[in-house]
C-alpha positions in Angstrom: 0.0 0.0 0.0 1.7 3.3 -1.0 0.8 6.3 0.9 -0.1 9.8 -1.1 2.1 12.6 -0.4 1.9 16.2 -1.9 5.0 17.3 -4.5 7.6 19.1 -2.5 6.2 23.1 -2.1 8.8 25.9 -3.2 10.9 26.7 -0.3 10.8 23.1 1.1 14.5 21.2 1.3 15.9 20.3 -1.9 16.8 16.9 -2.7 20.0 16.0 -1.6 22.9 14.3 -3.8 23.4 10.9 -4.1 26.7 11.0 -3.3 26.1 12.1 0.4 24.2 9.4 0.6 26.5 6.9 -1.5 29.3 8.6 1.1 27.4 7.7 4.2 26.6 4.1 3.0 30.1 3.3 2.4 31.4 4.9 5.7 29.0 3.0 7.5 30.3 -0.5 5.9 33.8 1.1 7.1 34.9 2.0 3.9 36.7 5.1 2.7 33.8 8.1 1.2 32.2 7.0 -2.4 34.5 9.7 -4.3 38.2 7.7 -3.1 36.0 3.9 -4.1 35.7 5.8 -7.2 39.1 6.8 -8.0 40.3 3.5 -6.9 37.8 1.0 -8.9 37.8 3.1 -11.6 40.8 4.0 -12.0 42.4 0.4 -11.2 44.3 -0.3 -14.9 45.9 2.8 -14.6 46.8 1.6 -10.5 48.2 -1.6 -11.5 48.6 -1.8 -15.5 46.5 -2.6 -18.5 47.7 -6.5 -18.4 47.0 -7.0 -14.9 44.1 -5.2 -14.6 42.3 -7.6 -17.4 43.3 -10.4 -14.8 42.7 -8.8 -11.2 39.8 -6.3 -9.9 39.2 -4.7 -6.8 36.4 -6.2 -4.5 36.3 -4.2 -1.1 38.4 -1.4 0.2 37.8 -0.9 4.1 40.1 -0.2 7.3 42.9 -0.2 5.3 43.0 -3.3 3.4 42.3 -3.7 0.0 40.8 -6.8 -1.4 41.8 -8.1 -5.1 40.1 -10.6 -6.9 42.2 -12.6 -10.1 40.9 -15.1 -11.9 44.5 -17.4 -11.7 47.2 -18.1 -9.2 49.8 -16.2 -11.6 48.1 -12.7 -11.1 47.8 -13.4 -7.2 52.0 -14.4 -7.4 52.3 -10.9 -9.5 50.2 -8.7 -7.5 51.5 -9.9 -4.2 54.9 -9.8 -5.5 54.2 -5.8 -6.3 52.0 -5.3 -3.2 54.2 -2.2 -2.5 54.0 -0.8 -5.6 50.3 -1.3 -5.8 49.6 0.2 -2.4 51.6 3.5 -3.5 50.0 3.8 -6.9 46.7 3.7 -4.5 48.0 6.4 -2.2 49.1 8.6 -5.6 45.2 7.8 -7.0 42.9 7.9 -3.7 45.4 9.2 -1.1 47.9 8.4 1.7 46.5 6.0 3.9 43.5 4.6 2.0 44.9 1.2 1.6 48.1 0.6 3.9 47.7 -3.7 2.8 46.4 -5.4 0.0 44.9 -8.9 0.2 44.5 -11.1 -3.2 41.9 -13.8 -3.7 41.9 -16.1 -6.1 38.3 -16.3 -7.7 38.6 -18.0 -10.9 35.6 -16.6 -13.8 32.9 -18.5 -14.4 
């Protein structure tokens, strides 16, 4: 059953932007604000290469730790082996302290 309500009146409160509300979802689940998950998961070929990144996605960024998924055991041995290096691309992309450890899964594609 849906309940009638009158359209908004001039002068009532503006509708808010979806990112505040994107920002306190995401902070809620412990994860960075919905502008740094952006920069990182959309921005993750340019973090961690065009051949890795066909391989690898992120999954979860929250208290630190980033979580990759790859779909073979190779990409996990790469992307652990340049943990470092991924981790500072991060910091250049999203900012210091975002993601201080990264943490691969092996999830092969179905």
């Amino acid at each position: 059953m849906t309940t009638w309500r009158d359209l908004p009146t001039p002068g009532a409160a503006r509708p808010k932007r979806l990112s505040t509300g994107l920002d306190r979802v995401a902070r809620g689940l412990g994860a960075p604000g919905a502008a740094v998950l952006a920069a990182v998961f959309g921005r993750w070929a340019e973090i961690v290469g065009p051949d890795l990144a066909r391989s690898s996605r992120p999954l979860w960024l929250a208290g630190g730790t980033l979580v990759v998924g790859v779909g073979d055991p190779s990409s996990s041995t790469e992307l652990r082996y340049r943990a470092d290096e991924v981790l500072d691309r991060v910091a250049e992309v999203a900012g210091d302290r975002v993601a201080e450890r990264l943490e691969v899964r092996v999830r092969p594609r179905r």
